[in-house]
N, C-alpha and C positions, 0 to 999 in steps of 0.2 A: 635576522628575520626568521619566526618559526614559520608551520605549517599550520592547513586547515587540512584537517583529516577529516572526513565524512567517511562513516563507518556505519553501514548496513546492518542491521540489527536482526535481519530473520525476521519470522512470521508470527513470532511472539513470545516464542519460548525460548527461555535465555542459553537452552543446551542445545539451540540450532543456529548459535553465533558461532560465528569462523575463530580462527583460532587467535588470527591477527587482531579482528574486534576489539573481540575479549583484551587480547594483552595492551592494545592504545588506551583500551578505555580506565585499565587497570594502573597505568601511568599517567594517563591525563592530570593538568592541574588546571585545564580552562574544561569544559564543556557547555554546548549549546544545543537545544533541542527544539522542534515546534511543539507546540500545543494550543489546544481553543483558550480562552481567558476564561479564568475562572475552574479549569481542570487542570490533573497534574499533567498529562500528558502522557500518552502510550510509550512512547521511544523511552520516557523517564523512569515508568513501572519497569518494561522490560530489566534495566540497569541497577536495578534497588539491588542492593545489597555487594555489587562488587564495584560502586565508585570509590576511588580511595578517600583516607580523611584530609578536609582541608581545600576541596577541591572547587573552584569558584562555578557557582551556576548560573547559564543564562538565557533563560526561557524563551524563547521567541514566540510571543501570540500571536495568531493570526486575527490585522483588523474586524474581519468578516468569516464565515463559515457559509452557514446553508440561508442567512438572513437575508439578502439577496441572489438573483437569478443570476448561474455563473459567466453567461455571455453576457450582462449588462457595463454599459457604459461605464458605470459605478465599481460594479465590480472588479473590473479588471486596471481601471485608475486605482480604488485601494490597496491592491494585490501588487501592483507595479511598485506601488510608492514604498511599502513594506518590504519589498525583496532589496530594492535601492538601501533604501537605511538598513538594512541589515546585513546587507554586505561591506559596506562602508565601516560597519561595526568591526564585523570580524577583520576586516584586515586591518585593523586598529589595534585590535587584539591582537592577531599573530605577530606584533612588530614587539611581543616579550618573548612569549612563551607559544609551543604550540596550541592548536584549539583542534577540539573534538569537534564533530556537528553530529549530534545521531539522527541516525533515521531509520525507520521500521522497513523490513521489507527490504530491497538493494533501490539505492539511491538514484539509477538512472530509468527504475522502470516505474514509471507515473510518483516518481519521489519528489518529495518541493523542494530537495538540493538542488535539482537541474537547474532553478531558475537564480540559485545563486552563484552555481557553478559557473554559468556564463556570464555572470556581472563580476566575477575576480580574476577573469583570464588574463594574464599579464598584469595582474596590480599582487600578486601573492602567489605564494607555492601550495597548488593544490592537489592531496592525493583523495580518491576513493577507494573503498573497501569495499567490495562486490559482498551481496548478503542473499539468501534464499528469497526468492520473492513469496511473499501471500499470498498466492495462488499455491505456490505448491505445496503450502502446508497443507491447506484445506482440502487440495486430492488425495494428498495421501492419508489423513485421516479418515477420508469415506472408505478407502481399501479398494478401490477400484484406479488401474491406470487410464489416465485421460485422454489419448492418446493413441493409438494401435497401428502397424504395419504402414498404410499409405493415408491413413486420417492425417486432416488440416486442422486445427485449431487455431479460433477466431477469438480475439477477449476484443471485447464490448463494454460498453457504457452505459448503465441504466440510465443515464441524463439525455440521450441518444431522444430523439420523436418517438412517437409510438410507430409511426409510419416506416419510420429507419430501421428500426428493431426487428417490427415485421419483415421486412425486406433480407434483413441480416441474418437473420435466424434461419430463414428456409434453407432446405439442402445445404446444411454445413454440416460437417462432421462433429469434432468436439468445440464445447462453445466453454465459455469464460465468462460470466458478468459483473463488473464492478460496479461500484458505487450505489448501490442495491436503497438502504434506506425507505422515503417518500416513494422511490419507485418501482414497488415492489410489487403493484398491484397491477402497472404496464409491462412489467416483465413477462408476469405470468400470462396476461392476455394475449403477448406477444407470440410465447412457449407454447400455448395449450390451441392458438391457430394454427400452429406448424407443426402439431402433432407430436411436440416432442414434452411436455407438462411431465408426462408420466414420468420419464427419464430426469428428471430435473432434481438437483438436491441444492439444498440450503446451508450452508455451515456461516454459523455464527460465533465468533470466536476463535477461529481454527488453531490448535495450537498452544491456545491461552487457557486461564482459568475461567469458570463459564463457558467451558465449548459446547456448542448444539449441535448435530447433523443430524440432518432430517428430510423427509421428500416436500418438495416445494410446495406439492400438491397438496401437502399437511399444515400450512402455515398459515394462519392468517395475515392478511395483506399489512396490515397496519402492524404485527406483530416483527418487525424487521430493526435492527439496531443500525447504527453505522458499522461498526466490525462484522461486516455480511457479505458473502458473494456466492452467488449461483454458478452449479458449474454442470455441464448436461456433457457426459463423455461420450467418445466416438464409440465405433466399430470396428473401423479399420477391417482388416482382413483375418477377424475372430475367428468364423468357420476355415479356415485355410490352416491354419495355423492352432486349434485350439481343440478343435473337434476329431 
């Protein structure tokens, strides 16, 4: 019986892979990755160039994307039915050789391993590969720490209500937002009620080729990819310590 190794891939740059990554991914002869259909897949660019030769590929699309609403009925019956068959897969597979699964970012922080992770407990031997998550690339490309002495930092969902966001955003130290896209333009109404817009930057790409950074306040709404999150850094106790 081999393994299913799910291996964190970092935040898109393939010289911010661990070192173990790198070397599974370099011995692998099964790998598996997600992607939308009809694209090659981010986890799979990341990997170009040091898969070995010969190595079976197996692309896992996702039925659905942004086509439907994520809390609908629909969607989460597609989404279910997909993790099922594909984990039934992989442990079909591991009963030769072991199996890769990549994943961008580290697998258990908002990664789609999770939900296969808990469909192969006790049916296969499962390791993870802890990986830099996507947030930290994109701080540390603005050059500012995100963070400071006693700040809280909050990561958030642009899919969140407008209402929630609002609510969420006040009086918080440093903030985090994902899934940016379509909701780019509740974000910033959310940001610039709470008086924090100004503070707010954009990285697009972080990491990768096509990196953007830029102030939120400079972007137009509609101008948002999927590879985007907003990040508005604390204060912490800057004059204490700085000044």
């Amino acid at each position: 019986m081999g393994r299913i190794i799910c291996c964190g891939l970092g935040p898109g740059d393939p010289d911010l892979m661990s070192v173990r990554a790198d070397r599974e991914i370099r011995a692998a002869t099964q790998i598996a990755y997600f992607r939308k259909k009809g694209r090659p897949g981010q986890a799979r660019r990341i990997v170009e160039g040091i898969l070995p030769r010969g190595v079976c590929e197996y692309p896992m699309e996702y039925p659905v994307t942004t086509e439907l609403a994520f809390d609908s009925d629909e969607y989460v019956r597609l989404l279910a039915d997909f993790y099922d068959e594909w984990a039934d897969r992989l442990e079909q597979l591991a009963r030769g050789n072991d199996v890769v699964v990549l994943c961008e970012g580290d697998p258990f922080f908002y990664g789609s391993f999770m939900h296969l992770y808990s469909r192969l407990q006790g049916r296969a031997k499962v390791d993870v590969v802890a990986g830099i998550p996507g947030m930290a690339g994109c701080w540390n490309v603005v050059g500012q720490p995100i963070a400071l002495g006693d700040d809280v930092m909050t990561v958030l969902m642009g899919t969140l209500s407008e209402d929630e966001l609002n609510r969420r955003v006040n009086n918080e130290d440093a903030l985090v937002i994902m899934k940016t896209g379509r909701n780019l333009a509740k974000i910033r109404r959310a940001l610039e009620a709470a008086g924090r817009l100004d503070d707010a930057w954009l990285i697009e790409r972080g990491t990768m080729p096509g990196e953007r950074v830029a102030r939120l306040k400079e972007i137009e709404p509609s101008d948002c990819p999927y590879f985007a999150i907003v990040l508005v850094h604390g204060r912490g106790r800057r004059r204490e310590f700085c000044e």
